[in-house]
C-alpha positions in Angstrom: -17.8 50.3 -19.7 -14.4 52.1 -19.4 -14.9 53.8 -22.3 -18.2 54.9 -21.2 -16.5 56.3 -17.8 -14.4 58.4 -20.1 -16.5 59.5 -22.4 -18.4 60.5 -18.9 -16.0 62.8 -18.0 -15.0 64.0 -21.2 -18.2 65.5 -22.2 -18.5 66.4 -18.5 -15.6 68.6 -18.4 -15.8 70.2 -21.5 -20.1 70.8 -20.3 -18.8 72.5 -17.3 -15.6 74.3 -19.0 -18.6 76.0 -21.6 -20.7 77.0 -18.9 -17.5 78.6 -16.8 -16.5 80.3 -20.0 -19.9 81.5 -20.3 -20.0 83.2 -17.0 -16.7 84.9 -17.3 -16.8 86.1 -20.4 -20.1 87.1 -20.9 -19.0 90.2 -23.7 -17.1 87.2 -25.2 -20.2 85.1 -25.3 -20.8 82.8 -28.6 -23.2 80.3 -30.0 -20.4 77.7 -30.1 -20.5 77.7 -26.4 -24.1 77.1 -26.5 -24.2 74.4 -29.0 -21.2 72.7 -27.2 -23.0 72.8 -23.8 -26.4 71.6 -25.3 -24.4 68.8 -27.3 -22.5 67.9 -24.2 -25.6 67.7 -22.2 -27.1 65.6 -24.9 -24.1 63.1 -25.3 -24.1 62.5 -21.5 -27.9 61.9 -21.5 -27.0 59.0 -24.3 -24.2 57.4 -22.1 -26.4 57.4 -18.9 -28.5 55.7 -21.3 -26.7 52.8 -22.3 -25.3 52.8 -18.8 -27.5 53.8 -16.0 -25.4 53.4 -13.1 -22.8 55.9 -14.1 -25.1 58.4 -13.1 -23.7 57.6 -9.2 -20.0 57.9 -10.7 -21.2 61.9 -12.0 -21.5 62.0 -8.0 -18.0 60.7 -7.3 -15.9 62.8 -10.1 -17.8 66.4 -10.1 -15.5 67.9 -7.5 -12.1 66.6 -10.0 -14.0 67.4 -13.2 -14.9 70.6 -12.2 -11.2 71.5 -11.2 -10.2 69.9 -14.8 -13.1 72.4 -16.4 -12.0 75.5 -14.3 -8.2 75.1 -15.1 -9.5 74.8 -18.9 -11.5 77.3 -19.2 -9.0 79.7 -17.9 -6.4 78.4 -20.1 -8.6 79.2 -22.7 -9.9 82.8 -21.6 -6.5 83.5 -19.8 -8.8 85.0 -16.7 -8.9 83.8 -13.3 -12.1 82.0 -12.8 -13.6 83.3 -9.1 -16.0 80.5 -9.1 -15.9 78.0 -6.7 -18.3 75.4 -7.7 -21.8 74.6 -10.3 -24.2 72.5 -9.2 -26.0 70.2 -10.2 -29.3 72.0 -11.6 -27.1 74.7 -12.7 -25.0 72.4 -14.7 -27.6 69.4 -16.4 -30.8 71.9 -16.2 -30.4 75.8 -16.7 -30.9 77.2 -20.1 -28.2 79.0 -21.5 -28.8 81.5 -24.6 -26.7 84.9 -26.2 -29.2 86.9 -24.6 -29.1 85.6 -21.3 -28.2 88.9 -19.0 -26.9 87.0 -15.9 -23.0 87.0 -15.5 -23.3 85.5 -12.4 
């Protein structure tokens, strides 16, 4: 189960780094990013499938993971990342394509 806790926040980091990334550099937008956070999405589903109850431990880590994913993604851009938080929906459910318009 360890290894399923960090596989957890692995893919969880890098889904929220992508979707950051994606927001702040929306001119800089490619389908990388949107493969990695659809594969990242997908590779969590399959861990919370062999191991339900790590579904509660998403709860416990977002706030860390997110600061692991926002520190990334500006080391990667090298911008400042004015976002304070994703949420949940945001995160696991909104679709994100080249053509999406919203740099929000």
């Amino acid at each position: 189960m360890a290894n399923l806790k960090k596989a957890l926040e692995s893919q969880l980091v890098r889904l929220m780094m992508h979707i950051l990334k994606f927001f702040i550099q929306p001119l800089k937008r490619t389908r990388s990013w949107v493969m990695s956070i659809k594969n990242a999405r997908h590779q969590i589903r399959d861990i919370l499938q062999k191991q339900p109850s790590l579904k509660n431990r998403i709860r416990v880590i977002w706030n860390d993971v997110f600061r692991k994913a926002k520190r990334k993604a500006e080391e990667e851009t090298q911008e400042d990342c004015d976002i304070q938080e994703l949420d949940w929906d945001t995160t696991f459910n909104q679709k994100f394509d080249l053509d999406d318009e919203d740099d929000e």
